[in-house]
C-alpha positions in Angstrom: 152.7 0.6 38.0 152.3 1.0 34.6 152.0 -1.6 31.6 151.5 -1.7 28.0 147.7 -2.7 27.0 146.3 -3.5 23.9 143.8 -0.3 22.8 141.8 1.1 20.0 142.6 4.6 18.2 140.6 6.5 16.0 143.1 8.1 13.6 143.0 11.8 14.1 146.3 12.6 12.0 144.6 11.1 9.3 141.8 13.0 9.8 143.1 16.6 10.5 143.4 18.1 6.4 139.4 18.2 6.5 138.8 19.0 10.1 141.0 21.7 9.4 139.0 22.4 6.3 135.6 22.6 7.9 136.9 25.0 10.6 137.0 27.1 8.2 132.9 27.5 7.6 132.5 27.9 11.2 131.6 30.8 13.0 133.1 31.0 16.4 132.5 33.6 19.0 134.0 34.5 20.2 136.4 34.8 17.2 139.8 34.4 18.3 139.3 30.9 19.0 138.8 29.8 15.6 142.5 29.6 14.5 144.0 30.0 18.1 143.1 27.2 20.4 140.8 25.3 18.3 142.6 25.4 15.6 145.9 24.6 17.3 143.9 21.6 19.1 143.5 19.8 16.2 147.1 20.0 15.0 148.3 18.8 18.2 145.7 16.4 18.7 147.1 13.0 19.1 145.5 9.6 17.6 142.2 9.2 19.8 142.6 6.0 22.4 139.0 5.2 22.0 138.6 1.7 24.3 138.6 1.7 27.9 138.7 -1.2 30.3 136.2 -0.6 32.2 132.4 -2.4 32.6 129.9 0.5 32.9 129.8 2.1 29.6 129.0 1.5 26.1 130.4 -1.4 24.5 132.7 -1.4 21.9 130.9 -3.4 18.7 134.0 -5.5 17.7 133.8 -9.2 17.2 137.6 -11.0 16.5 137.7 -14.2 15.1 140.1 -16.9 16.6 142.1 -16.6 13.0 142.6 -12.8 13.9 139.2 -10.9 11.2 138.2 -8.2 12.8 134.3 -8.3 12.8 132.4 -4.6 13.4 128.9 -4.9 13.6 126.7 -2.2 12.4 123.1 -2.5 14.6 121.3 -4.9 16.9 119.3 -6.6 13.5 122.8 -7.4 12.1 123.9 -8.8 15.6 120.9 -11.0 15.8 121.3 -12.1 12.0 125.1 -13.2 13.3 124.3 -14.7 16.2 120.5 -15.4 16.6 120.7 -13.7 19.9 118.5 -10.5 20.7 119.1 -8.7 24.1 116.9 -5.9 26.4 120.2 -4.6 27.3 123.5 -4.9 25.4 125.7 -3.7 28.3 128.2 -6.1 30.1 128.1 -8.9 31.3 125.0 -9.6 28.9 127.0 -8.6 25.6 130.1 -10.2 26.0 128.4 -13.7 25.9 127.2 -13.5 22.5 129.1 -15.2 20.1 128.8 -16.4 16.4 130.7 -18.3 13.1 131.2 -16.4 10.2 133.0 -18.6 7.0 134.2 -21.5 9.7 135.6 -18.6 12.1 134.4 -18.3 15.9 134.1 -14.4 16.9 134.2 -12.9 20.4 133.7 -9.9 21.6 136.7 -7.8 22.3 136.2 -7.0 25.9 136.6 -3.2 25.8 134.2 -0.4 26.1 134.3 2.8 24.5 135.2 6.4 26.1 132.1 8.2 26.8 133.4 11.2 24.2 132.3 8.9 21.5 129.2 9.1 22.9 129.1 12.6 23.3 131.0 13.0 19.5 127.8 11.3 18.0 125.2 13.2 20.1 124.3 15.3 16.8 123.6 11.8 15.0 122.6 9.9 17.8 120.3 12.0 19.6 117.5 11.1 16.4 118.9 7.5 16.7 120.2 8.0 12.9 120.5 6.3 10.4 117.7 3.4 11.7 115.1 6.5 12.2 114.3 10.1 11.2 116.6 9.8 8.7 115.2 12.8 6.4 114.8 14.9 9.7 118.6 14.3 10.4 119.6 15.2 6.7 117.6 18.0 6.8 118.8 19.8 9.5 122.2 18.9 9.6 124.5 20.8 10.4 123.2 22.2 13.3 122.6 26.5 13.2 124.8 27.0 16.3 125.6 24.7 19.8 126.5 26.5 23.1 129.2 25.6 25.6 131.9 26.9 28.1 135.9 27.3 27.2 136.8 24.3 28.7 134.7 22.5 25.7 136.8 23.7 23.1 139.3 21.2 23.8 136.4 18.8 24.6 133.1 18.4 23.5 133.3 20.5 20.6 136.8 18.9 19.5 134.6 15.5 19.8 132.2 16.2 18.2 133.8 18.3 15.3 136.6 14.9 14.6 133.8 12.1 14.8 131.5 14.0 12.5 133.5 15.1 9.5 135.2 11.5 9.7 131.2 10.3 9.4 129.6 12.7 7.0 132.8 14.5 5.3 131.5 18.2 7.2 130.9 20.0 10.0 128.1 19.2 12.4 127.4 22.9 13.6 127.5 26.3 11.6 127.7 28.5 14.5 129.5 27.9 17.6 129.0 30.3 21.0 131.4 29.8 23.7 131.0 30.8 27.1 133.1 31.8 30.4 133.0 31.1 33.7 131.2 32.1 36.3 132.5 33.3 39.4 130.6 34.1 42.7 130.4 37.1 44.8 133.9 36.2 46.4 135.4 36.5 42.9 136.1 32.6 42.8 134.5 30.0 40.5 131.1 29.1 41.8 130.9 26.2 43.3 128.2 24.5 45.8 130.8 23.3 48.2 132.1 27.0 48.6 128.2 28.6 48.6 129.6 31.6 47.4 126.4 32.5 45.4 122.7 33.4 45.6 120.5 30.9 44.3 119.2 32.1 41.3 115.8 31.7 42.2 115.9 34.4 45.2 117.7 36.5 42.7 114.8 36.4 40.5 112.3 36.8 43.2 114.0 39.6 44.4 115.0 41.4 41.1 112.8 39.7 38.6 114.0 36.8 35.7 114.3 39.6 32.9 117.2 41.3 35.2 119.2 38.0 35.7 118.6 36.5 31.9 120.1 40.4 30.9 122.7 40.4 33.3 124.0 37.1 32.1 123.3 37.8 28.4 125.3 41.2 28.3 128.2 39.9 30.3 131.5 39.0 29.6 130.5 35.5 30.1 128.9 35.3 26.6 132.0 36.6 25.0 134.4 33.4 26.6 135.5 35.7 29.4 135.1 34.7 33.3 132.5 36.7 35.2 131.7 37.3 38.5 128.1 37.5 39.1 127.3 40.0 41.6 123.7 40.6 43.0 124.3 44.1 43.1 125.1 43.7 39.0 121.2 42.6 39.2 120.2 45.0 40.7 121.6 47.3 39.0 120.0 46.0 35.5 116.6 45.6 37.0 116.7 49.3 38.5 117.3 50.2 34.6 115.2 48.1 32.7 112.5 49.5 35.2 113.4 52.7 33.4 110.9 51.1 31.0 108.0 51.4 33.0 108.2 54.9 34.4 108.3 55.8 30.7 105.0 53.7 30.3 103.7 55.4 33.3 103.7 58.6 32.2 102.4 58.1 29.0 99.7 56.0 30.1 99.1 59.3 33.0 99.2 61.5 30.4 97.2 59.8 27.8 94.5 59.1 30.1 94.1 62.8 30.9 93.5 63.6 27.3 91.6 60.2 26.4 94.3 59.5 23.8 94.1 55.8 22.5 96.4 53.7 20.0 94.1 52.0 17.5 95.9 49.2 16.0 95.9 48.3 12.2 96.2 45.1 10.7 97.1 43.1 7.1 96.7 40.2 6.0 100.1 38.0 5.9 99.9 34.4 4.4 96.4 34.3 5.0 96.4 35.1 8.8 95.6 38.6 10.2 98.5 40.2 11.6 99.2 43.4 13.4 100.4 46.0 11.3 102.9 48.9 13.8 103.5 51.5 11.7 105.4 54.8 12.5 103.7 57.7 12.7 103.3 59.7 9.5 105.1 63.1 8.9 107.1 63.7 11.6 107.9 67.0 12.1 109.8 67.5 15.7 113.3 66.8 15.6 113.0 65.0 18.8 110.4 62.3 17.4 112.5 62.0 14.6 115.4 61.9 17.0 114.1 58.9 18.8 112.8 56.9 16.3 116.1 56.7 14.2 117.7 56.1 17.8 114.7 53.1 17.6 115.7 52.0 14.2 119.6 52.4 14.6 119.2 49.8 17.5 117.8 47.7 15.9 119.9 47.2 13.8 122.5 46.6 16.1 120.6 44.0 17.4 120.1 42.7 14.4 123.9 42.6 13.3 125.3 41.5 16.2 122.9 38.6 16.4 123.3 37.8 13.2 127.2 37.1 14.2 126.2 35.2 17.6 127.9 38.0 19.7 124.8 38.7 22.2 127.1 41.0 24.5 127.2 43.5 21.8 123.8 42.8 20.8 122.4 44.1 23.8 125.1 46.9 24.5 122.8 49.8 23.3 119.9 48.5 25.0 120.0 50.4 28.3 121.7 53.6 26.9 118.5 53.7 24.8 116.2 53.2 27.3 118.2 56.0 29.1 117.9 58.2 26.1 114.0 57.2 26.0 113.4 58.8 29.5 115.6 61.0 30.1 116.5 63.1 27.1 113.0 62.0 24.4 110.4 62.1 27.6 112.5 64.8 29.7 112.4 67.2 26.4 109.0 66.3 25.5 107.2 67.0 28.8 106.0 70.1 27.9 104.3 68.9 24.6 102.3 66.7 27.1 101.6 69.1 29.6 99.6 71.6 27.0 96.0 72.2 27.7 94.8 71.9 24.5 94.7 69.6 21.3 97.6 70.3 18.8 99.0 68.5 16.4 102.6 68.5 18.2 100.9 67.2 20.9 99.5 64.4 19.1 102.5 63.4 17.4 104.0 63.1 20.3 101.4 60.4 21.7 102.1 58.7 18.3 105.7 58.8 18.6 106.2 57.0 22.5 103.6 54.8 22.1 105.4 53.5 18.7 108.9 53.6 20.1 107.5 51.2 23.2 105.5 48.9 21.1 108.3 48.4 18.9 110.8 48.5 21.5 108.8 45.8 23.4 109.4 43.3 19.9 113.4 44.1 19.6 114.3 43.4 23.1 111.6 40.0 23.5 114.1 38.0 23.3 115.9 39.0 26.0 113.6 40.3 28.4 110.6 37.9 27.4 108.5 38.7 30.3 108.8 42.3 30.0 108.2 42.3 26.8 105.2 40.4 26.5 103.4 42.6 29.4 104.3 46.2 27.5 103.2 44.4 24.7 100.1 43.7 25.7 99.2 47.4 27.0 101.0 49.1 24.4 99.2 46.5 21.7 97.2 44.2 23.4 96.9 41.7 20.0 98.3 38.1 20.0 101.6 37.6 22.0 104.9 39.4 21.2 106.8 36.2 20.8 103.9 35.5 17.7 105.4 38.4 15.6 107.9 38.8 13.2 111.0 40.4 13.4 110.3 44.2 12.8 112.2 45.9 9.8 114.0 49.3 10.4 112.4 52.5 8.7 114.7 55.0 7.6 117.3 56.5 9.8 118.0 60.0 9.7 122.0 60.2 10.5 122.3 64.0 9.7 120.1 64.7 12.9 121.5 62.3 15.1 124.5 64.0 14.7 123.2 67.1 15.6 121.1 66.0 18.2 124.7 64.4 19.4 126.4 67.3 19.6 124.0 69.2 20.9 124.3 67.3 23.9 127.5 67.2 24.0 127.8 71.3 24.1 125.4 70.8 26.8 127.8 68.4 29.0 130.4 70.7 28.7 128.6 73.8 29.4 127.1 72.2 32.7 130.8 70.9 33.3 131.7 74.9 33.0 128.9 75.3 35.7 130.9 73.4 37.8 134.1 74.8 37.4 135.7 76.0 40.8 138.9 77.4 39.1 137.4 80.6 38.5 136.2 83.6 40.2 132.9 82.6 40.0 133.1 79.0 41.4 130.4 76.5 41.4 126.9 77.8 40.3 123.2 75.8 40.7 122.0 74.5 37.2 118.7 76.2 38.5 120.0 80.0 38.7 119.9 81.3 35.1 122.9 82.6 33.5 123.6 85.4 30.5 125.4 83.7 27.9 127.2 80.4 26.3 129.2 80.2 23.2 130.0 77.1 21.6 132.6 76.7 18.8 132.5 74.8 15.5 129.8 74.6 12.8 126.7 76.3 13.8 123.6 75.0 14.8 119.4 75.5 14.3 117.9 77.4 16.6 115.9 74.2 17.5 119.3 72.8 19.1 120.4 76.2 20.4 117.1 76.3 22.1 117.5 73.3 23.9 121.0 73.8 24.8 119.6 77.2 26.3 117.5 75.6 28.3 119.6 72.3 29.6 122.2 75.0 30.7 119.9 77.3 31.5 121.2 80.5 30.2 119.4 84.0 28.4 121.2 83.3 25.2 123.1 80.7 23.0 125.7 82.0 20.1 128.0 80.0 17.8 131.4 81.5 18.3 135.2 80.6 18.4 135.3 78.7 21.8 132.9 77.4 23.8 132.6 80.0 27.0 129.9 80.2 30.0 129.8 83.7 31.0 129.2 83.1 35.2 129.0 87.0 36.5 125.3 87.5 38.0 123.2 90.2 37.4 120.3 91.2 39.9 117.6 90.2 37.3 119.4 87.0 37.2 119.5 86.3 40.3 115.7 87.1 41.3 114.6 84.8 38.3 117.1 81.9 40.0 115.0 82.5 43.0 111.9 82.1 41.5 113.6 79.1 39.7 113.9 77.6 43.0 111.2 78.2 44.6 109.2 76.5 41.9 110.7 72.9 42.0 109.7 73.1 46.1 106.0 74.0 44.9 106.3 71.4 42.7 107.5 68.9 45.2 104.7 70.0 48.0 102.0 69.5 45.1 103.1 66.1 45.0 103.3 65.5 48.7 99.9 67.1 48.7 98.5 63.8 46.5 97.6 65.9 44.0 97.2 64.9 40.1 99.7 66.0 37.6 97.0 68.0 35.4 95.2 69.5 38.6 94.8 73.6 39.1 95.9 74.8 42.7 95.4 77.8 45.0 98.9 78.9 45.9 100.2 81.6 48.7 104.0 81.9 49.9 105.4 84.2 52.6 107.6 85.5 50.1 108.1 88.2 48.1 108.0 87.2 44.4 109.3 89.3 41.9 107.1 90.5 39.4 107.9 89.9 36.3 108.0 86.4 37.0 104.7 85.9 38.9 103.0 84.4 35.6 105.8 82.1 35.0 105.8 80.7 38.7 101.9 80.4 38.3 102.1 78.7 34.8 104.6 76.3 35.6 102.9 74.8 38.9 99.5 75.1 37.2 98.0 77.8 40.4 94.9 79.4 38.8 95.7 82.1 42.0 97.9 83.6 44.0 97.6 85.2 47.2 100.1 86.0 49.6 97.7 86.2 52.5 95.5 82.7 52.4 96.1 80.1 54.2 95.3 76.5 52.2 94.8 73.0 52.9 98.2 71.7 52.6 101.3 73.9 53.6 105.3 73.4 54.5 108.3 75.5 55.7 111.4 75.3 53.4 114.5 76.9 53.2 115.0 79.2 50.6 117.6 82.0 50.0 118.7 81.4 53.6 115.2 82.1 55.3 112.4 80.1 56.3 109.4 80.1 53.7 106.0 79.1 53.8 104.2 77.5 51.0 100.6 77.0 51.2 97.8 75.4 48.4 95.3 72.9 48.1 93.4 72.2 44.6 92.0 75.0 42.6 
C-alpha cells in the first residue's frame, strides 16, 4: 500500500548551475566519468527527499510552531538557549521531548530523521566537527587533494557529497577524485564472502609477499574503474618479477664483494638537516650505462606524470618492463665488464652505474612496493629510511641513444626470429651455433650496436644493407666453433653444480676432441687455468653432446 507523506527536500534543481560549475575543476579518473555519468547524474538528479520515518538515525533539527514557523536550530548551545534543556544523547526518544516558546509560539520537533547520505554528504565538514572546532584546520585544507571510491559511488557518495558541499561553501569539497572497479574472484564473479571464491589476502601475502598484492592491485584495471578478477596466479606472477630486483642485487653485491667495491655516500645540507646526496655517476662513457640511466630517468618521469594525473595503472606500467630491461639486457650485456680480472675504469663505471640505478630505483617505486624498497634501500644506501627522502629529480635523458639502443634490439628480435624460420632450406638453427652473416636495412648503425647485435645473434659479421637477411648455410669452421659453443654452457653448468664460486680458476679435462683454435676461448670463458684431456678431477658428469656421450671433469684450480 502506498500513501502520500509529508517529507523534506533539499532542492537539487536549484542547485545544479554550480554543481555543474564545480565539476568542471575536478579531476576525475578515470576521465570519462567527468561529463558522462557524473555529469549526467546531476542533471537528472531529482529534488533530494532528505527525512525518513524511521527512529535510529540522526535527527532532523526542525522545530514547528503550532502557528505553522518553521524553527532550524543551528547546535546543541542554541538548543539549550531555546529550551533550557541539555541532553548526553540527542537521538529519539530523548529529542523529541524537548520543546520551547519562541515570541508566544510553542515549537515541537518534527518527528523525522534524516537519510544517512546527509551524513555521509557532510563527512568532509563533519569529520573535524566544523564550524564549533578546528575551524582554521578545515579552511585550510579544504577542498580535499583527492578521495577514493568504487563506481557504484559516483551516483552515491560522491554525488552526496559534491550537492551538500557546494550548497554549504559555494565549491567543490575534493580536487581529485579516483574511482575504482570491482573486484571479482578466481571464479570470475564479484567477491563475495558468502560465495568464498577468494584467498584471504593475508595467505596471499604470506605466500607471495604484501609488495606483490599492493602491485597487483595498484596496476590493475581496478584502479582505472574497470572490474577485475584477482587471480593468485596474477600474484604470483608479479612477485616472480619484482624478484627480478633482487637477483640483480645479487649479483652486484657477488661481484662487488669479489673486487671489494663499496658505495660511499655523499651528503648536503637541506634546510638545516643532513641529507643524502645520490648522484649519478660522472662521465659516462658506455652506451649501455648511459642506456640505462636515461631508461632510469625516462621512468621516472612516467611515474611522475601519470601520478601527477591520479592514473596509478599507467604510473606503474613501465615498472616491470624496466626491471626486465635492468637484468636482462643492462646486467646480461654488462657481465663481462664484471667478470674482468683487473681494475679498469669501464669496470668501475659499471659498479657506479647498477648501484645508482638500484638506489634510485628503490626511491621511485617506494610508494608502491614500500617494503621492498626500504630493504634495497638500506643495502644499496643504508642512511635514514627511503620513505624520509624527497622525490628524486630526473637528470638528463639521452633520446638519440635510446633510439638506437631500441632498434638495435629490435634488428636482434628479428634476426633470432630468422633463426627460427622453418620455411627455408635451412630450418630451425640453435642461437648457440655461430652463423656467417646478417644484414639489416635502414640507417646505419655504430659499430658499438653492430657489435652487440653480432653477438645476441651470434653471427661472424653484421652489415647495413637493403634488407634485413640471416645467411643460415654452415661452414665446417662454423660448426666446430658451435660445438665448442655448446660444450661451454655444460662446463659452465657442472661448475656450478660443482659449488664452485663465480670468480674461481678450475682444472678442466673432457673426453672430447676440442678443436684448436678455440681451446683458449673454451679455457677463458669457464675460467680453467688447464686443460688436460687425460686427468681425472674431483667433480665430473656424462652429457650429451653432438650425439655422443661426453665426459667433463674439474675441480678448483
Amino acid at each position: 500500500m502506498y500513501r502520500a507523506i509529508p517529507s523534506w527536500f533539499f532542492d537539487i534543481e536549484g542547485s545544479k548551475p554550480l554543481m555543474l560549475e564545480k565539476n568542471e575543476g575536478i579531476n576525475w579518473f578515470p576521465e570519462h566519468l567527468k561529463h558522462g555519468r557524473f555529469e549526467k547524474n546531476i542533471q537528472a538528479a531529482p529534488d533530494w527527499n532528505l527525512s525518513r520515518d524511521r527512529f535510529w538515525a540522526t535527527a532532523m533539527p526542525v522545530w514547528k510552531g503550532d502557528k505553522g514557523t518553521v524553527k532550524v536550530v543551528g547546535s546543541y548551545d542554541e538548543l539549550y538557549e531555546l529550551s533550557g534543556v541539555r541532553l548526553e544523547d540527542y537521538h529519539r526518544p530523548w529529542v523529541d521531548s524537548i520543546e520551547f516558546d519562541i515570541d508566544g509560539e510553542h515549537f515541537k520537533r518534527v518527528d523525522k530523521v534524516l537519510d544517512c547520505w546527509f551524513e555521509s554528504g557532510s563527512m568532509p565538514f563533519a569529520q573535524l566537527h566544523y564550524p564549533f572546532e578546528n575551524k582554521e584546520k578545515f579552511e585550510k585544507n579544504y577542498p580535499a587533494d583527492f578521495i577514493v571510491e568504487y563506481i557504484g559511488q559516483v551516483r552515491a557518495w560522491f554525488y552526496y557529497v559534491h550537492a551538500l558541499n557546494t550548497a554549504l561553501f559555494c565549491d567543490k569539497a575534493f580536487k581529485n577524485v579516483i574511482t575504482t572497479g570491482t573486484l571479482a574472484g578466481n571464479d570470475g564473479r564479484k567477491m563475495s564472502k558468502s560465495l568464498g571464491n577468494y584467498t584471504d589476502p593475508n595467505e596471499l601475502m604470506d605466500k607471495f609477499s604484501a609488495d606483490a598484492l599492493r602491485f597487483q592491485l595498484l596496476s590493475s584495471p581496478v584502479l582505472a574503474g574497470e572490474d577485475f578478477a584477482l587471480l593468485d596466479k596474477d600474484v604470483s606472477d608479479t612477485a616472480r618479477k619484482l624478484t627480478m630486483i633482487w637477483n640483480v642485487y645479487d649479483f652486484f653485491t657477488m661481484y662487488a664483494s669479489v673486487d671489494g667495491w663499496e658505495y660511499e655516500p655523499k651528503f648536503e645540507e637541506v634546510n638545516g638537516e643532513k641529507k643524502i646526496k645520490l648522484e649519478a655517476p660522472e662521465k659516462l662513457e658506455n652506451p649501455l650505462d648511459k642506456w640505462i640511466v636515461s631508461r632510469l630517468y625516462q621512468l621516472r618521469n612516467e611515474i611522475d606524470e601519470n601520478m601527477r594525473a591520479y592514473n596509478l595503472p599507467s604510473a606503474l606500467a613501465e615498472v616491470l618492463p624496466f626491471i626486465d630491461d635492468m637484468s636482462n639486457w643492462f646486467v646480461r650485456r654488462s657481465r663481462r665488464r664484471f667478470y674482468k680480472s683487473e681494475e679498469t675504469e669501464d669496470k668501475n663505471e659499471a659498479y657506479a652505474t647498477l648501484h645508482y640505478a638500484l638506489s634510485y630505483l628503490a626511491l621511485i617505486i617506494a610508494p608502491f612496493v614500500p617494503f621492498l624498497a626500504e630493504e634495497l634501500w638500506q643495502n644499496m644506501v643504508g642512511v635514514s629510511s627511503v620513505h624520509l627522502q624527497d622525490w628524486p629529480e630526473a637528470g638528463e635523458i639521452d633520446a638519440v641513444l635510446l633510439g638506437k639502443m631500441g632498434r638495435c634490439r629490435e634488428i636482434i628480435t628479428a634476426g633470432l626470429g630468422l633463426r627460427m624460420e622453418r620455411n627455408d632450406e635451412f630450418g630451425q638453427i640453435k642461437v648457440r651455433q655461430p652463423l656467417s652473416r646478417l644484414s639489416y636495412a635502414g640507417e646505419a648503425l655504430e659499430s658499438f650496436y653492430e657489435q652487440i647485435i653480432a653477438e645476441e645473434v651470434n653471427v661472424k659479421t653484421v652489415e647495413n644493407g637493403e634488407e634485413l637477411f640471416l645467411d643460415k648455410k654452415l661452414t665446417p669452421e662454423l660448426e666446430r666453433e658451435g660445438f665448442v659453443r655448446e660444450l661451454i654452457r655444460f662446463v659452465q653448468a657442472a661448475r656450478k653444480k660443482a659449488g664452485l664460486n663465480v670468480d674461481d680458476r678450475i682444472k678442466l679435462a673432457v673426453s672430447c676432441e676440442v678443436p684448436e683454435e678455440h681451446l683458449e676461448t673454451l679455457k677463458s670463458e669457464v675460467l680453467a687455468t688447464t686443460f688436460d684431456p687425460k686427468e681425472n678431477y674431483s667433480y665430473d658428469e656424462v652429457i650429451k653432446l653432438g650425439g655422443e656421450n661426453v665426459t667433463i671433469s674439474l675441480e678448483k684450480a
